[in-house]
C-alpha positions in Angstrom: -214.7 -4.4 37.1 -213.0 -1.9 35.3 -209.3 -2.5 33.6 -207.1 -0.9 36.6 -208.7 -3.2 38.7 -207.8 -6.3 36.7 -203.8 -5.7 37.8 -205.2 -5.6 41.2 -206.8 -8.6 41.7 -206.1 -12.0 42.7 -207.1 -15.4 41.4 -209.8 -16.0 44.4 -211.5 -12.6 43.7 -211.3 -12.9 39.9 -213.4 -16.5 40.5 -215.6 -14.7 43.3 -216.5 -12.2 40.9 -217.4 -14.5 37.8 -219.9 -16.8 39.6 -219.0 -20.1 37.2 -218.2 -23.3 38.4 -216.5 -23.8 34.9 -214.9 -21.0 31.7 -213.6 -21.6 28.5 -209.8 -21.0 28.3 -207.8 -20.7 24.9 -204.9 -22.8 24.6 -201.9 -21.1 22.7 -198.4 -21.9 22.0 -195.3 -19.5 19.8 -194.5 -20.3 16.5 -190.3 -19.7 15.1 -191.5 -16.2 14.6 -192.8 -15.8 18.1 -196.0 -15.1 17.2 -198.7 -16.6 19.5 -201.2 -19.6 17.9 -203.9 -20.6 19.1 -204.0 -24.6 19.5 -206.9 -25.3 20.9 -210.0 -24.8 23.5 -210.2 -26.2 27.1 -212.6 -25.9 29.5 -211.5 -25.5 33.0 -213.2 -25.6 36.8 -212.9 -22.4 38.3 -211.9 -23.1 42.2 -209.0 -25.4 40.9 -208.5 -24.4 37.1 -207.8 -28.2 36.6 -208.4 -28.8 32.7 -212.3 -30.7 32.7 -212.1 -31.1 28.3 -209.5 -30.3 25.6 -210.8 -30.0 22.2 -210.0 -27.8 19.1 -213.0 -26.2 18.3 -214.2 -23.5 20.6 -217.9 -24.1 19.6 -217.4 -27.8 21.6 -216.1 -26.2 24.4 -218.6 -23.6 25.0 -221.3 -26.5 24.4 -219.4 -28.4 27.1 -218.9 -26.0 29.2 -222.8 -24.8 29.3 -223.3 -28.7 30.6 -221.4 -28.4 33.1 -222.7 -25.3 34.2 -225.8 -26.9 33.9 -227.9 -23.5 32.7 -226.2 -21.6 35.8 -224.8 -19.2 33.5 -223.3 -19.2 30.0 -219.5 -19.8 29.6 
């Protein structure tokens, strides 16, 4: 997949393409100076993208997430 083809695709293809039952997603917010912060780590299932774990460290996630995965693939 190149990077014209990422304003081209859809959620379904983008989950198709990745082969993960679950990713790691960065949870952000904007600051008074509109600046965006990152929060926090979740990871998420990819056919529904309903939040599985929440946690501020991204190492957590990623370690979560590979369980869930169980060894199918890395996050």
């Amino acid at each position: 997949m190149n990077i014209t083809d990422i304003t081209k695709i859809d959620y379904d293809k983008l989950v198709a393409h990745s082969g993960r039952p679950y990713f790691v997603q960065w949870i952000t917010a904007t600051n008074q100076h509109h600046e965006i912060v990152v929060l926090g780590w979740c990871v998420k299932e990819a056919k529904t993208w309903q939040t599985m774990f929440k946690h501020e460290d991204r190492t957590v996630c990623m370690k979560v997430c590979e369980m869930l995965n169980e060894g199918v693939t890395k996050c």
